[in-house]
N, C-alpha and C positions, 0 to 999 in steps of 0.2 A: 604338396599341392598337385603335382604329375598323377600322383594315386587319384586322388577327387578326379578327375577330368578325362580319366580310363573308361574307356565302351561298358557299360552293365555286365553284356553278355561278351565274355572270349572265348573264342574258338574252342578252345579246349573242353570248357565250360556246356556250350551248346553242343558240342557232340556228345556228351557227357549225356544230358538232358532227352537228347533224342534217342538215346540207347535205351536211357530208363523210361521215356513212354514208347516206345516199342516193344517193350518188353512187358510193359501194365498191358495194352492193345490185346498182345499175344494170350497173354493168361485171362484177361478176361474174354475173349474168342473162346478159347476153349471149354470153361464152365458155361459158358452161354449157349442158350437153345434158342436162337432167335426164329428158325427157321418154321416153329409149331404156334405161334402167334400168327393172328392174320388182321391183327386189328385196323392195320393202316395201310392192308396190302393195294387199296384202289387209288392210295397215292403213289404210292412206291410204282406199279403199272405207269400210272399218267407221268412220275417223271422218269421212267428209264425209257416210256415212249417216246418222248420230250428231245431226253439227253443225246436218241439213238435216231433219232429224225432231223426235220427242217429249223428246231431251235438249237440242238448239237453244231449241223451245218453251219447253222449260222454264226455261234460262239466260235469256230473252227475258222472261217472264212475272215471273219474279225479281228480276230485276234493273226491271223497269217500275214492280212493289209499291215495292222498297227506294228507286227513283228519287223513285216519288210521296209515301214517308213523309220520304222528307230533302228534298223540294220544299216539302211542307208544314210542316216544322217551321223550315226556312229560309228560307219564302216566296220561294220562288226556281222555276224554272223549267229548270234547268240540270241538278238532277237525273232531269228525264222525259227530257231530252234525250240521259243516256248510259245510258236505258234504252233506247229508238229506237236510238241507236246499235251498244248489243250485239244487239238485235234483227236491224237491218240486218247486221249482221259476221256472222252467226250464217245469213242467208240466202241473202247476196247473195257473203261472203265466199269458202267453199270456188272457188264457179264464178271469181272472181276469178284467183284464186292457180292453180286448173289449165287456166286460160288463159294466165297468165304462162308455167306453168313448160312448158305444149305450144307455146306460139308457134313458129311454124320460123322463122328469119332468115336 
């Protein structure tokens, strides 16, 4: 009955899982030419303009307050940490990703 009542996903299991889609990601990055399509380039503009202005800002500043109310109410420190983190993703992320998807190989 202990077996029935065990988490779906264990640790073991999940990082398991995460190696094999990082590793589909990787390989298909590399056959892919996304960078010569321009089909949806005036969205892709509007939201890294978005991500990288006063709506980024704003998911940044949000998410820092809700970090520092559940930091203090759990005396923890772990919530300013993924407010930093949405911060970062929010700045640093767009240039990320259209460096990936422009790389020439």
């Amino acid at each position: 009955m202990k077996k029935l009542m065990r988490a779906p996903l264990e640790l073991k299991n999940n990082a398991t899982t995460t190696l094999y889609l990082t590793a589909a990601v990787i390989l298909c990055a590399v056959s892919a030419q996304a960078a010569t399509d321009a089909t949806f380039q005036e969205i892709v503009d509007k939201l890294i303009a978005w991500l990288t202005g006063s709506l980024g800002m704003t998911f940044s500043l949000g998410a820092l307050a809700i970090g520092l109310t559940i930091g203090m109410i759990k005396q923890s420190i772990m919530g300013v940490a993924v407010g930093i983190g949405i911060a970062l993703a929010c700045s640093i992320g767009p240039a990320v990703l259209m460096g990936i998807f422009t790389a020439a190989l």
